[in-house]
Structures are given as C-alpha cells and as structure tokens.
N, C-alpha and C positions, 0 to 999 in steps of 0.2 A: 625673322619668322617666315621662310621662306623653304618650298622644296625642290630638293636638287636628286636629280638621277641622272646617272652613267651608262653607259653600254661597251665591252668592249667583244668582240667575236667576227665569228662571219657571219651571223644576219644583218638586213638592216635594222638600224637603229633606230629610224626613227618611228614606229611604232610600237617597241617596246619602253621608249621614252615618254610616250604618248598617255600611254598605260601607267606608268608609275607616276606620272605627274597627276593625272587623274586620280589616282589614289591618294595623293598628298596635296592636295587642292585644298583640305581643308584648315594647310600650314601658311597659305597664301592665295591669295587669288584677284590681285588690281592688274596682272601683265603675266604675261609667260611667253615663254620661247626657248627654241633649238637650234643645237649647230652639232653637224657632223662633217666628217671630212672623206671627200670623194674622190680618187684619182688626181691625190695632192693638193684640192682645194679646198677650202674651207666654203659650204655654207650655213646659213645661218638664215632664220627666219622668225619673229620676234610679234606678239599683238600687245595692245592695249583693252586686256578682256580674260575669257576663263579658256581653260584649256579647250574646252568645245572649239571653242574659236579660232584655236590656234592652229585645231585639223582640219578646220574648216578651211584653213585659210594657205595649209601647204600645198603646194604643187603634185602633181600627182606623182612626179620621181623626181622627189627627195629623198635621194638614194644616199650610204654611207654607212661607214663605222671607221673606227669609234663615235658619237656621238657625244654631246653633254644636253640636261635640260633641264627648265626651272620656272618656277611660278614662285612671282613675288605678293609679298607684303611691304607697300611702300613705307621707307624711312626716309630716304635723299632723295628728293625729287618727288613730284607727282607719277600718278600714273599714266607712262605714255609707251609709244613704241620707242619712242629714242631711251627711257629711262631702265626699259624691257631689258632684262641678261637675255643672252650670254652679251659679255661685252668684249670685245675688239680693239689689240694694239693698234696703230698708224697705219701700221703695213699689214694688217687682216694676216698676220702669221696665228697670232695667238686670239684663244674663244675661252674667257670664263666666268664662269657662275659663280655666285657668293653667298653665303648666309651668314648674318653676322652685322658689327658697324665697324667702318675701320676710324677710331676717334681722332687721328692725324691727317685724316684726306685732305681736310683745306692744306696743311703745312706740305704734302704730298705733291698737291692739285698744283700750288704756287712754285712748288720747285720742279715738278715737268713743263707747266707751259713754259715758263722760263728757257728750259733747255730746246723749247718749240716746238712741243706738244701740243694740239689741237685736241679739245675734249668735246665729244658729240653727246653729252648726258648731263645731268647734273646730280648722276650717282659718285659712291665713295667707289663703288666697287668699279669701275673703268682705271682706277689709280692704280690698282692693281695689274689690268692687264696690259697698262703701258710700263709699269717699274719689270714687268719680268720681259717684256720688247727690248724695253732698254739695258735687261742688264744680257740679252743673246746679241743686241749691238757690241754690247762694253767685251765681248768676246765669249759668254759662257756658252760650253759645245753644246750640254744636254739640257733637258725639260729639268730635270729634275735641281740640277745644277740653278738655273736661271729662276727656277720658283724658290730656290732655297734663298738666293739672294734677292730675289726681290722680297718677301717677308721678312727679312731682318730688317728691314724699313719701316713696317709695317706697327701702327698699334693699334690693338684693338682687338675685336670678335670674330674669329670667319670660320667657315667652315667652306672650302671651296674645291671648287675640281677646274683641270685646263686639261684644253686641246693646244697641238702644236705641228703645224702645216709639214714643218719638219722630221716630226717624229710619229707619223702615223699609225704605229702598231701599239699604242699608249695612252694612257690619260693620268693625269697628276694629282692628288688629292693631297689635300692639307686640314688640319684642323685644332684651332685656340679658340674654347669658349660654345663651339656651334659646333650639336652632333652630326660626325660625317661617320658611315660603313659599309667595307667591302663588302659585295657578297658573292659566293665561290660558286661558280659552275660548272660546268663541262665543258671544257674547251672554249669558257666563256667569263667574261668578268663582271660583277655589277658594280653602282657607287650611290649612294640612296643620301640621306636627312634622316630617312625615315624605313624604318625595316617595312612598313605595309607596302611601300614599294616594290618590295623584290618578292613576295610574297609566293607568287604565280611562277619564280622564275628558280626560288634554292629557300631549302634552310637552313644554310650554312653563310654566317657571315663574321665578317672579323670588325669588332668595335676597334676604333684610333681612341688615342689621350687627347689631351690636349700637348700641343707641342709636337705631334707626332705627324711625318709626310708617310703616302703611301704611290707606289708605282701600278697599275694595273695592267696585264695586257693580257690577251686571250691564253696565256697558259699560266698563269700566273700570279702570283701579287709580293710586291715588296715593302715592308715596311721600315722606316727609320726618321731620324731626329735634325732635326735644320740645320745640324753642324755634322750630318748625312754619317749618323754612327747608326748600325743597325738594331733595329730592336725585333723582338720575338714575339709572335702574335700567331696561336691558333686561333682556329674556327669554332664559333662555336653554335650550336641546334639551337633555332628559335623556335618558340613552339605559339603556334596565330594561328587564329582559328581565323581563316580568310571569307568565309561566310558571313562572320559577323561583318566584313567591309561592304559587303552587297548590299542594297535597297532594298531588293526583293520587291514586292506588291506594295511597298508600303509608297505613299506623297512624298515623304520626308525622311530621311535618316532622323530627325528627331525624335517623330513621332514614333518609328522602328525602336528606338533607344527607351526611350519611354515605356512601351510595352514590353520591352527585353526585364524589365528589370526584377521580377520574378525570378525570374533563370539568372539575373547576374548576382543578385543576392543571398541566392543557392550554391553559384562557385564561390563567391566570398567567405562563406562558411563553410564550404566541404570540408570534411578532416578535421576540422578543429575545435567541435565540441564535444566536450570531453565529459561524459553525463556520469560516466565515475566518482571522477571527483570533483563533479558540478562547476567545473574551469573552463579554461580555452586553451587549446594545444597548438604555442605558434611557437615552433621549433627556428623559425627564421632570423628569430630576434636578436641570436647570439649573444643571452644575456642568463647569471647564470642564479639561481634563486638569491644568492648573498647579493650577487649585482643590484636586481633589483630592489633587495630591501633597502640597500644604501641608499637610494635616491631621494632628495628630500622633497623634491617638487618635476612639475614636468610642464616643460615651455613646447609650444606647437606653432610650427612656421608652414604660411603657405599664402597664396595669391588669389584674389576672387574666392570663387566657392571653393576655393581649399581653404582657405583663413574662415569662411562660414562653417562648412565640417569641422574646423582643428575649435571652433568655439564649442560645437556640439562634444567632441571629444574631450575638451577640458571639463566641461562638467560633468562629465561621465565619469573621466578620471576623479575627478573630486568627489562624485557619488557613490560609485562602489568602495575604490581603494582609499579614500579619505584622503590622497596624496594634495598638495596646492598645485592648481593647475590653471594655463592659460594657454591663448592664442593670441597671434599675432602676426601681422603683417609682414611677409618674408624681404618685401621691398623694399622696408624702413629699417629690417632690422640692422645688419650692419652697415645703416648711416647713422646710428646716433650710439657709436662705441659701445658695446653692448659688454654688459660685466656676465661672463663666460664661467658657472661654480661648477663644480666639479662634481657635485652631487644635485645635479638637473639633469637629466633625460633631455634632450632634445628631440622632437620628433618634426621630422619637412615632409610636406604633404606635397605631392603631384601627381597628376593624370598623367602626363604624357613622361615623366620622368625625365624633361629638359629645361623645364619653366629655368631661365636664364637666373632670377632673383631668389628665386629658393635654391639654388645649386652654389651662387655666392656665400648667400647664410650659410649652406653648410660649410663651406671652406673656410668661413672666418671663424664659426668655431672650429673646427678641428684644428685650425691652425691656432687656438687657441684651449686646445687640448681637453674640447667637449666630445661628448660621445654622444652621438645623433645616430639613429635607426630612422625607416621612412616607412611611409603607406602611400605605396607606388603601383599604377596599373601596368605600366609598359616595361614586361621583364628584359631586362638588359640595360636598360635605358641610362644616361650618365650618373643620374642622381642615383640610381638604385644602386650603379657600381660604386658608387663615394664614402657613401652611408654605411655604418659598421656593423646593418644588420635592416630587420624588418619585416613587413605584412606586404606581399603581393595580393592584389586587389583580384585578380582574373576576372574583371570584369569582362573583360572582351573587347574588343576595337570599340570605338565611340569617336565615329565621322564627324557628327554634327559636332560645331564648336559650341553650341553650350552646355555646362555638361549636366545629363541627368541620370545616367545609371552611375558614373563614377562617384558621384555626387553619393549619391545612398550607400553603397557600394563602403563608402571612406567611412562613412559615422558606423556602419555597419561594422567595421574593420575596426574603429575605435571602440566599439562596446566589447568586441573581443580584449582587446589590450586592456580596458578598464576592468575586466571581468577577472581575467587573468593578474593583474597586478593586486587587484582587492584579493581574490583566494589563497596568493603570498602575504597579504596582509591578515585583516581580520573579515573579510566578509564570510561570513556563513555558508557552509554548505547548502542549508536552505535560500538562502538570497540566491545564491549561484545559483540555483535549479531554476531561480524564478526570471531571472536572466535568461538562463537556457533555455526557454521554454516560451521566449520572449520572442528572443532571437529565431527559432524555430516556426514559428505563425508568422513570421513577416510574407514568405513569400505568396503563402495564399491570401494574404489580408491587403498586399499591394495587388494583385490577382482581381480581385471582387472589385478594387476602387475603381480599376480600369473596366472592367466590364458592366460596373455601374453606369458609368460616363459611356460608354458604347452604347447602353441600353436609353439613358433619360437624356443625355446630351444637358446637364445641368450647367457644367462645367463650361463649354463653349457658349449658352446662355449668357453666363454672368462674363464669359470673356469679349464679347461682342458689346456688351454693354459701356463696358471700362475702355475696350480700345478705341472707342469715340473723344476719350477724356484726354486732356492735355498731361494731365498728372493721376498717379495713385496715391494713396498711404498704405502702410506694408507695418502691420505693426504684431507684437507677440511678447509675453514675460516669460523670464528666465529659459527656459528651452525654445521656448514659441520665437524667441526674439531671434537665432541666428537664422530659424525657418523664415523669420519676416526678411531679414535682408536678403537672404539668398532668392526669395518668389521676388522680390523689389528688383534683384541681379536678374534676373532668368527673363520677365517683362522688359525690362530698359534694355537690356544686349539685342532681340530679336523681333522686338516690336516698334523700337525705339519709340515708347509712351516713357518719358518722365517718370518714376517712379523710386521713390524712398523707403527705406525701412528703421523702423524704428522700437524703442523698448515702448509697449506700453504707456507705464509710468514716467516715460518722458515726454508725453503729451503736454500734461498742464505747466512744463517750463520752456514753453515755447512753440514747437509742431503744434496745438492747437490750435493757433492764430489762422491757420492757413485752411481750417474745416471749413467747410460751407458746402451748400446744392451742388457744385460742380466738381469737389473733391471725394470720389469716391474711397474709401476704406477697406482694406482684406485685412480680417483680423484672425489669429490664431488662437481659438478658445477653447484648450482641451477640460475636458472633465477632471480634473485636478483641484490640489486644494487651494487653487486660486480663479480659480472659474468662479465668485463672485465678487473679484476686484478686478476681475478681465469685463465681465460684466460691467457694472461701473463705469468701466474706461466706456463700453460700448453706447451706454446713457448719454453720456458727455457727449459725444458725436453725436445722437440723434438730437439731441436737446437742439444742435447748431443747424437742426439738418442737413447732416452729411450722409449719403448712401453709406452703407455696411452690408457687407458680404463676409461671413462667416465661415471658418473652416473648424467644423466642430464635433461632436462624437453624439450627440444630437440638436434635433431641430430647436433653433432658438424662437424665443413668438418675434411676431413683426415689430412690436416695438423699440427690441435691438436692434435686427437685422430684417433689411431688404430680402434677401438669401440667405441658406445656408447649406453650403457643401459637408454634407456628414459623411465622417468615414467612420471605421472601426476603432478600436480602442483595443492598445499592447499597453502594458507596462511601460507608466510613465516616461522612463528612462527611453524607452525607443521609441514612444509615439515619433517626434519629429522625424523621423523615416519616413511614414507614413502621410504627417504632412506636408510633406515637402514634394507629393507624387500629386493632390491634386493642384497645387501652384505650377509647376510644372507644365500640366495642361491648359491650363488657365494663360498663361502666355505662350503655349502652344496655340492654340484659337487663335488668340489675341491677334498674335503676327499673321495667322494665315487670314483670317478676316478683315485686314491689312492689306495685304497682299505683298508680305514683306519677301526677303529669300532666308527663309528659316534656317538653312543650315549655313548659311555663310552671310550673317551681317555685315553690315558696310565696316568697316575700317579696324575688324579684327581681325582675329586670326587662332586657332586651338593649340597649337604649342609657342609658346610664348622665349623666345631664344635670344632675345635684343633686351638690356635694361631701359 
C-alpha cells in the first residue's frame, strides 16, 4: 500500500516526483524518499515522515533524471530512514522502489547474506535490489535483462520500478499483483501506483498485467513478459477531474468529500435514469436481459465500507428484484473454498479498484468460471479491467482515506442495479417511478443535512461529547444495521474512539451487558415500520442509563434520547444514504475535536494492495 512515481526526460526529476508523491500520499505515508541519477551517480535521499518532509529535507541541487520515488506504508520493518525506499545494491549501482510483499524474502534474505551480502533494512524489498546486483555480477549486460532474472526468484506481490548507474537513459518497471502505469509524454516518460499522479503531467497512459516488465526512456516505452517476449500495449485517455485532488479552502480533504457529495451522487446517476420505463440505464453491465433473468441469487464482495455498501445493496437487491442476496467479506472469501454456482451474479465492490482481496475474490471465481461485474470508482483500475462488466461510480477522486462520498456513491450505484434487475423482473412500473424519484431527491436532501450542520452545529455537539468516551455503540435494524457499522467504521478509523456496531435486536444476547453512564449509543431510528421496536431497544438503554443520540426523521422526547440528529425522509429503501452523511460528520468532529490527522490515520492507508 505504498506509492511509487517515475520520471524520465530532460527536466529535473525531482520535483516532479515530489508532486506525484504528494498526490499519492494518501497510499502511504510512515517514510518516503528519492533517487535520481546525475552525471552517472546515483543519489538518493530517504525520511522517516510525510512527503513535506522529505522536500524539506532535500538539498537545494538535487539535480537529475531519470529519478524513482515513494512513500510507504509499513509491512517489513518499522518506520525508519533505513526501512525508507528506494533501496540499494552493495555497490549503490542499482535504486528501487516496491509495492507489494515479496513472501520469500527471509528464504531470499538467507541465501544473499550467505553469498555475503550485507542488509542495511529490515525490508523484503532491499532483496530485490541485491538479487538484480547480483545477477549484473553473474554477467547480465542490460537492466532489463538483470530485473528479469532477478524476479524469477522472486514470490510474491510487487509492483516496482529500478534505476541503474549504468543505464542512465532508463527506468525498469515490473508488476505481479500491485498496480504499476506508464504514462506517455512529450519527449518524456511517467511511472505512477496511481494515475492521480501523473494527472498535471499526460492523459495518456498505458496499464501493465500482471506478469508484464516495461522499459521507459524519454522517447519511449517498451513492454514485455519475464521470458522478455514482447507484448502490445496502447495508450489509453484517462479522464480525472484533477480539481477534485485539490483541498481548496477547505481544513480537511474529508470534510471537502463530505460536502462534495451532492455533486458525486448526481455523477453517480447521470444518464441512467430511465423515467420511460421507470428503470435504470446501465449499459456497462454487459449483461443481456435473458442473462439477467437466469441469475438465481446475487453474492457481493468487498472490504470495510465496501462489504457495509455491498450489505446495503444486498437488501436492495432482495427488495426491489426479489432476487436472494448477500454480502460478504472479500478477504474471507476465497479462504474458506468457496462453492462458485453458475447462476449467482457476483458483484466486487472498490474505491480505488486495486483493494489487493477483492481482485483475488474475483480471480478465484472466474477461475472458477463465475461471472463477476464490479462498482468501481477508479476508471481503468485492475479490478475494473478483470470484471466482466459494471457501474462506474464517477465519484470523483476521494484523497481522504476514509471513504465518504464513495461510500454513498456505491449504495446509490446499488439501487440502480436493484432497480434495474427488479424491472426485468416483476417490480412495477409504478415502484420503479417511486425509486426514481427517490433516487432523484437525494442530492438536495444530503444538501439541506450539511447546511443544517453549518447552520446549528448539532452534529459536532454530540461529536465532542462522544470523543471524550473510551467507547461507542453503533446500533440500527435491518437497513439502519449496515449504517450502524459503517458510522462505528468511520469513528474508530479517524478518531481512534473504540467504537462497535451492531443489529439492534442483538442487544439483549449480549452488547447489553456493556450499557452504562459511560457507554454512549448512536442509534439509527428511521420512521419505518419498525420505529416502535427500535424505540424499545431505545428504552432498554435508558432504563441502564446509557447516553443515546439519535439519528432520526424526527425529534425523539428525552426520555429516549439525550439528542436527536434529524434528517429528512426518502423512500425507505434509500434512507441509509442519507443516514450515513450525518455519521459521517459526527466522526468528522469527533477526530478534529481530537486533534487527530483526519485524512491520514495512523497505520492505514486508502488503496489497500498487500493481503
């Protein structure tokens, strides 16, 4: 979970390196560093800290190209300078950067020092750039040559780039398992993790496979396969709205994403409500009305708040199209053999379209000869290419690693597919209208919550309160329940408060035990036709006196609830959209009342590329 940029041309490098690491900071951020190569030398200059740091900390000519550079997420090793990429042969020929785990490094590790290698890190990835030292020792003439054979050593995940003292009009790119891609310039070459890197610099870039090397150098780019047969790779137009990656006036990229999401819920829907024939027009699905009717059920894979969305979409799926549906942990799935039917839909959920364990899942089915489509925001992205079909999100870039417009964005992107699968089935043209019309009011009803919260500051009230607390409870029935764990997720990732979610009704087999004066409660109480056994539940808490804060469609009396966060009222089917934007806020507060670093919590990271 780490990112990596390239440079190759006649500027210098390193501050165009500087700039794309910055942009991808949000893949990693416990160390970073650069090396470029100057009048045949290789430097290289490495922190234990964020990229600020790392310009902070350059010399004023740091001159060169090509360049490599990267900012980690620690796996091997703590965070340090020694543990910092780019890492270094013996003889400082070779610089490189890695993303990825290589699962052989100890068996690697023990057979270089053996041959009397000296290791300065206690990363996997320095194994690497002594096996391709050693194999320009064992005689190979070129970069390309010497990276080929050092990787057939190799197990494991990478996605990596090298410099070579020797070959200075170049840089080497490799990638199994960790997105790596070209991107095409004028007279100049890029090598990103992550397309918002090159953003500023081309919209033309060329995605690798897995298994596939690429050559870079200022006119050019080469690609081919570790037994160096050539393979054929055009360019292809990304299309990034680069403004979304700016701050702008706002504290926080969060709090930016949070507000955005009027506008991202609006690209989410563009074109695809179809008020004809009261459906949803998603032409991407590659699926063909007989298709879908075969399906007998529909299984949803995904990570964090994509397995909380793929729960909201399973019910959706269940509610409109009557189809059996579920979600599930993409991380478990194919460890516990998973029976693969031929008439299940698979659908893999990701933001960033490289989550490392939803891109397995889908390879274990297909190699198992399921048909998976995705709901994916990052067009091009691995998973998107894999999957046989699907819903781009157009959300828009989403810096901050927790996610909140993706988040809505995705359930929003499931009521279309539920919508659309029900009007091949039996739902009514009238339902469908009542859907559509659902779907339609969102963006002005998330609109009004946020300028509620501008206007009474209710929201950061009750958040200031709770971020005093060691713990929350995070509870909701039947739809309310995936919103309780994702507001339970979105608290504990960026405030680091403790915080659980839970159904309701599983309060009194157990989670009860833990109510008292000091365990405050966020509870999800839509006006539905269970808003008097969610009530209920609400009793039970106070009976133990337990604080309750309410997120509701109106004011509860105080005998339920301490507070109550009211928002508007959609069609049951989409409320949790709606509630899931003041939770949101609510750990938005929380963390900055904190004084936490909101857009980058301690020990994660937003594209998830390591199992």
């Amino acid at each position: 979970m780490c990112g990596i940029v390239g440079y190759v041309g006649a500027q210098d490098a390193a501050p165009i390196l500087l700039e794309g690491l910055g942009r991808l900071e949000y893949r990693g951020y416990d160390s970073a560093g650069l090396a470029v190569l100057h009048r045949g030398a290789l430097k290289v200059r490495k922190v234990s800290g964020r990229v600020a740091d790392l310009a902070g900390d350059l010399p004023a000519r740091f001159k060169g190209s090509p360049g490599i550079g990267h900012t980690r997420w620690a796996t091997h090793g703590e965070p340090s300078v020694e543990n910092a990429h780019p890492h270094t042969d013996t003889t400082g020929r070779v610089a490189v950067v890695h993303n990825g785990i290589i699962e052989n490094a100890e068996e690697l590790r023990a057979k270089l020092t053996a041959d009397g290698v000296e290791f300065s890190s206690q990363t996997d990835t320095e194994t690497v750039a002594h096996l391709i030292g050693a194999a320009f020792a064992a005689g190979a003439e070129t970069l390309e040559q010497a990276v080929r054979l050092a990787l057939r050593q190799v197990v494991g995940a990478y996605g990596l780039a090298v410099l070579d003292t020797e070959h200075p009009d170049r840089i080497v790119v490799a990638r199994n398992g960790s997105p790596v891609l070209l991107g095409v310039g004028e007279k100049e070459m890029f090598v990103a993790s992550d397309a918002a890197a090159l953003v500023g610099y081309t919209r033309q870039v060329v995605y690798l496979d897995d298994g596939e090397l690429a050559t870079i150098t200022a006119t050019g780019y080469r690609t081919f396969t570790i037994d160096d047969r050539a393979t054929a790779k055009s360019p292809s137009t990304i299309d990034w709205d680069i403004i979304g990656a700016e701050i702008g006036d706002h504290a926080h990229f969060l709090i930016k994403e949070i507000l955005e999401q009027p506008r991202s819920i609006e690209r989410t829907l563009s074109g695809r409500l179809d008020e004809r024939f009261s459906t949803a027009h998603l032409g991407g699905l590659n699926l063909t009305v007989r298709e879908a009717r075969e399906f007998k059920r529909v299984k949803i894979l995904g990570c964090g708040s994509a397995c909380y969305a793929g729960d909201l979409g399973a019910q959706l799926i269940e509610d409109l199209a009557r189809v059996p549906a579920s979600a599930e942990s993409a991380s478990e799935f194919r460890y516990r053999n998973p029976v693969v039917e031929p008439d299940t839909l698979y659908v893999a959920v990701s933001q960033s379209g490289e989550t490392s364990d939803t891109l397995a899942a889908v390879q274990e089915i297909q190699r198992k000869g399921g048909k998976v489509i995705g709901v994916i925001n990052v067009v091009g992205s691995t998973i998107a290419r894999a999957v046989d079909g699907g819903i781009y999100l157009h959300a828009g870039a989403e810096m901050s690693v927790a996610a909140t417009k993706s988040f809505t964005s995705t359930v929003a992107a499931f009521a279309l597919l539920a919508l659309h699968l029900g009007r091949i089935r039996d739902l009514s043209p009238t339902e469908g209208a009542r859907i559509l019309a659902g779907l339609a009011k969102l963006p002005e009803q998330i609109s009004a919550i946020v300028e509620a919260e501008q206007e009474s500051g209710a929201i950061e009230a009750v958040a200031k309160e709770i971020a005093v607390r060691e713990s929350v409870l995070f509870i909701g029935r039947r739809r309310g329940f995936p919103v309780a764990r994702e507001g339970a997720q979105k608290l504990k990732e960026i405030s680091y408060v403790h915080a659980e979610g839970y159904a309701s009704a599983e309060l009194k087999h157990g989670p009860l035990a833990l109510v008292s004066p000091e365990l405050p409660t966020v509870a999800v109480v839509p006006d539905d036709d269970l808003f008097d056994k969610n009530t209920s539940t609400l009793a039970e808490i106070r009976a133990r006196r337990g604080p309750v804060y309410a997120v509701a469609h109106r004011e509860l009396p105080a005998e339920l609830a301490d507070r109550t966060i009211v928002i508007p009222a959609n069609e049951p089917e989409l409320d949790p959209i709606l509630q899931s934007v003041p939770l949101q806020l609510l750990a938005y507060h929380a963390a900055v009342a904190l004084d936490r670093d909101v857009d980058r919590p301690r020990n994660l990271a937003k594209s998830v590329t390591v199992e």
